[in-house]
C-alpha positions as CSV (number, residue, x, y, z in Angstrom):
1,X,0.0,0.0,0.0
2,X,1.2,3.6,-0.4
3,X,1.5,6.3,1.6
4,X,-0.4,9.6,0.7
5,X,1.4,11.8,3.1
6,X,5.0,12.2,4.4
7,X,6.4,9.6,7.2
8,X,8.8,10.8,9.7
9,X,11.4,8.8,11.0
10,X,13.7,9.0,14.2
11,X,17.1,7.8,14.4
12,X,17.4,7.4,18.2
13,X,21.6,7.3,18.7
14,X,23.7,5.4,21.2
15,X,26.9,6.0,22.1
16,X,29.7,3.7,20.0
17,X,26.8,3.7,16.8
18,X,28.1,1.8,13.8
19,X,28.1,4.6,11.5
20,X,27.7,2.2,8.2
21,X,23.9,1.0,9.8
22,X,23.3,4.8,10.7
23,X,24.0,5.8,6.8
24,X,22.0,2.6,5.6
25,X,18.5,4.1,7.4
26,X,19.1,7.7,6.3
27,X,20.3,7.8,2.9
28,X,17.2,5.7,1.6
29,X,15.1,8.0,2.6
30,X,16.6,10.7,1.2
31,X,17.6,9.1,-2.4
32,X,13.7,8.0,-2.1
33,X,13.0,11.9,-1.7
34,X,14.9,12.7,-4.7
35,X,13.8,10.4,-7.2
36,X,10.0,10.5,-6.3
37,X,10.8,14.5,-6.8
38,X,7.9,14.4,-3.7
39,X,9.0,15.0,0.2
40,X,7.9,11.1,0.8
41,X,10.3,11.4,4.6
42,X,11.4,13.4,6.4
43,X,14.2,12.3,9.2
44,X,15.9,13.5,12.7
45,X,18.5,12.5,15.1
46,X,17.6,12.3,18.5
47,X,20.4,11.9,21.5
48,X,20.9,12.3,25.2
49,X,21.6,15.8,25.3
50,X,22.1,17.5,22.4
51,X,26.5,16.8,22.5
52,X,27.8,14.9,19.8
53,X,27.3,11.3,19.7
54,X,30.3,9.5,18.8
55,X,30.1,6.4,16.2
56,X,32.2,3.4,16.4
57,X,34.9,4.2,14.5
58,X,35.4,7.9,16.0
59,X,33.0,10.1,13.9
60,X,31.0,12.3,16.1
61,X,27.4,13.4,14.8
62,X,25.3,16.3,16.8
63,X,21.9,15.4,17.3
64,X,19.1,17.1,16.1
65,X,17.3,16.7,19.5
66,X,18.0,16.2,22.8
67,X,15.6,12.9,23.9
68,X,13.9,15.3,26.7
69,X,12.1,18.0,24.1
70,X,12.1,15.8,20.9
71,X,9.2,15.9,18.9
72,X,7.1,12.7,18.3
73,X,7.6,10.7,15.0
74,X,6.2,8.2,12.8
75,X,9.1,5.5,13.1
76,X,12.4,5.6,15.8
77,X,15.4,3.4,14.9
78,X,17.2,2.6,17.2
79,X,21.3,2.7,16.4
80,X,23.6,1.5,18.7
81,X,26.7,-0.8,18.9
82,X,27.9,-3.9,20.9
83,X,27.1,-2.4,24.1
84,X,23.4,-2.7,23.9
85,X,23.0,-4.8,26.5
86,X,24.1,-2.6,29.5
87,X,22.6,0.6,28.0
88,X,19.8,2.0,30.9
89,X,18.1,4.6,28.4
90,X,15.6,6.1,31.3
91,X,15.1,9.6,29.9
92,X,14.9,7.4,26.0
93,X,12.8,5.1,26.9
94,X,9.7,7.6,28.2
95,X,10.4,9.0,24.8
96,X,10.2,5.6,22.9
97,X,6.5,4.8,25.0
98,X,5.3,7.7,24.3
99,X,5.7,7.9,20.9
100,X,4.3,4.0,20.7
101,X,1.7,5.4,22.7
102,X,0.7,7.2,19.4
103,X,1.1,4.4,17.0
104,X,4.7,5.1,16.0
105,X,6.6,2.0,14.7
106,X,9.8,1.2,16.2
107,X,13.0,-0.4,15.2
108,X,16.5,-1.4,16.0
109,X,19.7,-2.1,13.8
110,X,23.0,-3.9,14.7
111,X,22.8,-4.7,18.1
112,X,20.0,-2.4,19.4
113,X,17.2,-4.5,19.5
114,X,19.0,-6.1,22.9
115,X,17.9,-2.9,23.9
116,X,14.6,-3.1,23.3
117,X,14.3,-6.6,24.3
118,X,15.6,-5.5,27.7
119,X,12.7,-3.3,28.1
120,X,10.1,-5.7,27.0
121,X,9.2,-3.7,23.6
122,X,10.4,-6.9,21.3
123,X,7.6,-9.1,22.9
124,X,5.3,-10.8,20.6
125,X,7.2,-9.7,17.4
126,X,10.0,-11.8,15.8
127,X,13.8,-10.3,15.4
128,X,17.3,-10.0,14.4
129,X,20.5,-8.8,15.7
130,X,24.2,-8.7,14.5
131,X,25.5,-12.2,13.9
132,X,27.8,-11.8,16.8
133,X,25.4,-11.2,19.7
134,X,22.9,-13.9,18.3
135,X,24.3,-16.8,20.6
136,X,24.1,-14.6,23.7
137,X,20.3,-12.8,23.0
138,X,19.3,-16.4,22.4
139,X,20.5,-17.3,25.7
140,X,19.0,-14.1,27.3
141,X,16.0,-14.1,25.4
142,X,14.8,-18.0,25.0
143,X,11.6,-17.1,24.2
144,X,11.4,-14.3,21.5
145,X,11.6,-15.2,18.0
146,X,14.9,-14.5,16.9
147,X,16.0,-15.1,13.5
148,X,19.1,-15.4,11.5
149,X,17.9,-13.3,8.5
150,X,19.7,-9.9,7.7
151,X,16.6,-8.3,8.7
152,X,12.9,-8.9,10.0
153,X,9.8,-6.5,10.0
154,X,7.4,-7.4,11.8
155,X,3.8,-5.4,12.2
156,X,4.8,-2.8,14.2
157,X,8.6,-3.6,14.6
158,X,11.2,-3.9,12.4
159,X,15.3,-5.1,13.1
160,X,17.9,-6.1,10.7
161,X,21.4,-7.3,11.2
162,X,23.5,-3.6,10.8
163,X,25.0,-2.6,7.4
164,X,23.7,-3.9,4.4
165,X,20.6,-5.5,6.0
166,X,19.6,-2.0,7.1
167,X,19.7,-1.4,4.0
168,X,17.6,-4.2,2.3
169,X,15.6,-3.0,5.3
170,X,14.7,0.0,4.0
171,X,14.1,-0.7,0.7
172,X,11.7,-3.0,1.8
173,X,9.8,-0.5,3.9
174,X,9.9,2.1,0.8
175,X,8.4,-0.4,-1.5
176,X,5.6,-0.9,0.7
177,X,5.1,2.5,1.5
178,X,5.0,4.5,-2.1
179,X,5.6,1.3,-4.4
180,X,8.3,-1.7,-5.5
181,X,9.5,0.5,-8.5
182,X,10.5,3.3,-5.6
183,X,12.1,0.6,-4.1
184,X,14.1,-0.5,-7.3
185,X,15.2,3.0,-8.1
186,X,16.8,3.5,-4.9
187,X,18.1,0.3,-5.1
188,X,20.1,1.8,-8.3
189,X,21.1,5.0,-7.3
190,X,23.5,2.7,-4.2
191,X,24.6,0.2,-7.2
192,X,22.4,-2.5,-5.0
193,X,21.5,-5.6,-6.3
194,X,17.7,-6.3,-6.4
195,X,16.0,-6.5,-3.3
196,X,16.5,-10.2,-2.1
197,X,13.8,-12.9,-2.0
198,X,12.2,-14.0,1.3
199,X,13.2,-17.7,0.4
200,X,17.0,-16.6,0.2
201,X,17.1,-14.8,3.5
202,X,17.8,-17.8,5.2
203,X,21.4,-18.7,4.0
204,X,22.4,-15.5,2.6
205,X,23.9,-14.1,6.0
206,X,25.3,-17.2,6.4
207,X,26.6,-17.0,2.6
208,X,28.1,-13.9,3.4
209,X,29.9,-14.2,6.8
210,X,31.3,-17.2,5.8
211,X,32.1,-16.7,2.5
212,X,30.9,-20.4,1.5
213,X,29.7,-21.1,-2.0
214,X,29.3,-25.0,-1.8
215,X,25.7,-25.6,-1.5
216,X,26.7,-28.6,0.6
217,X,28.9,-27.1,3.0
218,X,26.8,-24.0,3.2
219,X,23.4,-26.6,3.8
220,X,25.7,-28.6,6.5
221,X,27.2,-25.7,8.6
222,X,23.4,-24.1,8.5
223,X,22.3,-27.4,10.8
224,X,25.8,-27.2,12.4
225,X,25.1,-23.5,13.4
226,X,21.4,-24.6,15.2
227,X,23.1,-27.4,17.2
228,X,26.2,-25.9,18.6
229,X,24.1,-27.0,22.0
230,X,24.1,-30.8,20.9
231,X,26.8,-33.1,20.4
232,X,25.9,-33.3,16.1
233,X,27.5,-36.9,14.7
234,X,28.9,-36.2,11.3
235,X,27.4,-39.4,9.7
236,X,24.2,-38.0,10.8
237,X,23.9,-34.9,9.2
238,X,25.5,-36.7,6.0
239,X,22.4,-38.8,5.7
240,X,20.1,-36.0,6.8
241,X,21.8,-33.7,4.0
242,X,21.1,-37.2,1.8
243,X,24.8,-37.9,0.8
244,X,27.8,-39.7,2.3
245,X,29.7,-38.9,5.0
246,X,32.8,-39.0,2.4
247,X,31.3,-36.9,0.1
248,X,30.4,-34.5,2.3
249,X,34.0,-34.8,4.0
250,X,35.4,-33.7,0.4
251,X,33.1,-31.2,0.0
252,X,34.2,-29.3,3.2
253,X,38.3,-30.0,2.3
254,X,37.8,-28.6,-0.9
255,X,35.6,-25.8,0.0
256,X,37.7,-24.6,3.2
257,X,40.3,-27.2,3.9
258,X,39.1,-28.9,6.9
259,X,36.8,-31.8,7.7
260,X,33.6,-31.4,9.0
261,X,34.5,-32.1,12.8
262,X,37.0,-30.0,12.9
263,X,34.9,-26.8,11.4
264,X,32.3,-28.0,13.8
265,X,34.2,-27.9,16.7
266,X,35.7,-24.6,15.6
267,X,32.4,-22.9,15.0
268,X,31.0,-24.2,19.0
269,X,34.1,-22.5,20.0
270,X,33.4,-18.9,18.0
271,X,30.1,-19.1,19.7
272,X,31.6,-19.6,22.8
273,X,33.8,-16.1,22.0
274,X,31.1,-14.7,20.6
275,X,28.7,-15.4,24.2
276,X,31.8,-14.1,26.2
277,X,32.1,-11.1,24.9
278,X,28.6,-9.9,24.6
279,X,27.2,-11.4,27.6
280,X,27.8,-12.5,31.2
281,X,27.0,-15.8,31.3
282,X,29.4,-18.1,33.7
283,X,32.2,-19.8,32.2
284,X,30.5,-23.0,32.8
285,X,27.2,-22.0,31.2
286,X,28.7,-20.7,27.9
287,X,30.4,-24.3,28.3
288,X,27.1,-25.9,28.3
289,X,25.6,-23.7,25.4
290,X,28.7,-24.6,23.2
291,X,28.0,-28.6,23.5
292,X,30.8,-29.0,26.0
293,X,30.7,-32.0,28.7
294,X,32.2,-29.4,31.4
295,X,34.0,-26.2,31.9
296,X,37.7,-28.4,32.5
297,X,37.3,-29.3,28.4
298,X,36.4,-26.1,27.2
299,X,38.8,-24.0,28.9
300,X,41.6,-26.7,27.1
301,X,40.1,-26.6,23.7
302,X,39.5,-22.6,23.5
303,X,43.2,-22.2,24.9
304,X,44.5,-24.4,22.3
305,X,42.1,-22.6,19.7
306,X,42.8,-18.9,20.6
307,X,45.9,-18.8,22.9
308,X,44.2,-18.2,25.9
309,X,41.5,-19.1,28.5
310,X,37.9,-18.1,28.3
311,X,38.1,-15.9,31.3
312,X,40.4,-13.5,29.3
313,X,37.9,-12.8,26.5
314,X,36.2,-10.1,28.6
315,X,39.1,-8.2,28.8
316,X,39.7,-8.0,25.1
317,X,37.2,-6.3,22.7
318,X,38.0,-9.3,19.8
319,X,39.1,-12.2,19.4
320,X,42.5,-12.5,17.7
321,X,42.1,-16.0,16.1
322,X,41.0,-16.3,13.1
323,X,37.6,-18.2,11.7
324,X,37.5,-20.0,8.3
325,X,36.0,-17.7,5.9
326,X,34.7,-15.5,8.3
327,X,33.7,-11.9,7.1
328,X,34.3,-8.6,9.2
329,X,30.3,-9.3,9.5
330,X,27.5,-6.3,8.6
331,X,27.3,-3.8,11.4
């Protein structure tokens, strides 16, 4: 359906923002402006105070309104980074009810909807997050929806994955709002690839965080990656896959020059890193979540995999070893 009048949106900013998912809600909206040749949005920036608000990689943007006086909107996106979890937001959150309170929509990019999950306002509706915190928001939130597609909208809420899926995002919401061939325009004017179908949504973020282009691998490490909890058998997920174990062991050494156990156990182990660093769970429970008999094995095999124990992920903002074929990811 299209819109007849113009829709407002809010981009609500956190500090340590990834600047690439702040761009990817904003310049949409005003590319959509420009080829329509019609005022279809309009857009502000809303912070805590009215200081700047610096981004992730340093950038500091002013906002357009301190969260206290600003005016109330059609949509609020919330933008923040990997620290979503401990963010309070008092002073933004009466501002976010009342505008629901009016019918706004609301949404969250990146790691933001940990936010919004915190304060209840993901209830009912299914999600996404940055691939990184998915593990630990699982864990924190057993029983939302969450999904591993770049983004999800949702009625009245909307989330995507940071970076390009903000992007695919948007497009999506333009195309329902004044029309796919809006949509396909703006599409252009980034040198975007048609917006993606709902049937490739699935594997695609998988595809591209991994960098895997064997359909078998990419099927295999997609039931690998929702049973990092379970002890999966190899021969197993061969004959659930409906080929060999060896042919599925080639597949995997050609594609990224492992076997399959091995990728396995390095992929419970990134999820381990992954739950360290963006949540407090105990060492024990990550343990647990990871498919790991007790804390005594883990600890050995993350040392041997990353050079230290798990205790000293939390005082380091990354993990240093490396993952096979793993992207920078999409915030």
């Amino acid at each position: 359906m299209q819109s007849a009048q113009e829709i407002s949106f809010a981009v609500l900013m956190f500090p340590n923002f990834p600047l690439m998912a702040f761009s990817s809600i904003i310049e949409p909206l005003r590319a959509a402006n420009t080829l329509s040749g019609n005022r279809c949005y309009s857009w502000i920036t809303v912070g805590d105070g009215v200081k700047k608000v610096f981004a992730s990689n340093g950038i500091g943007i002013e906002p357009d309104f301190d969260v206290r006086t600003a005016p109330l909107v059609d949509r609020i996106v919330v933008c923040s980074g990997g620290n979503a979890d401990h963010l309070a937001g008092g002073e933004e959150m009466a501002w976010i009810r009342k505008n629901l309170r009016t019918g706004a929509h609301l949404g969250a990019v990146a790691d933001a909807a940990f936010f919004l999950a915190r304060k209840g306002l993901l209830d009912g509706h299914s999600c996404t997050l940055h691939w990184t915190s998915q593990p630990a928001f699982r864990e924190a939130f057993p029983n939302l929806d969450m999904r591993s597609d770049l983004y999800v909208i949702d009625g009245r809420r909307f989330t995507s994955a940071g970076g390009v899926g903000s992007l695919d995002m948007m497009l999506e919401m333009i195309g329902s709002d004044y029309g796919a061939d809006l949509a396909s325009q703006v599409a252009g004017w980034y040198v975007h690839s048609p917006l993606r179908p709902d049937a490739d949504r699935r594997l695609l973020p998988l595809r591209i965080r991994t960098g895997i282009r064997d359909e078998l691998v990419l099927a295999a490490v997609a039931i690998m990656e929702d049973a990092v909890e379970d002890i999966l058998r190899m021969d197993m997920l061969a004959r659930q896959l409906g080929v060999s174990a060896d042919k599925m062991e080639r597949a995997f050494k050609s594609e990224l020059g492992m076997a399959p156990n091995s990728y396995y156990r390095n992929l419970r182990l990134r999820r381990a890193a992954d739950m360290l660093t963006h949540s407090s769970l105990q060492v024990n429970e990550v343990a647990l979540a990871c498919g790991f008999a007790n804390a005594a094995n883990f600890s050995r095999a993350f040392k041997d995999q990353f050079g230290y124990v798990p205790k000293g992920v939390r005082n380091r903002r990354s993990i240093s070893g490396e993952f096979p074929r793993s992207s920078a990811g999409l915030r």
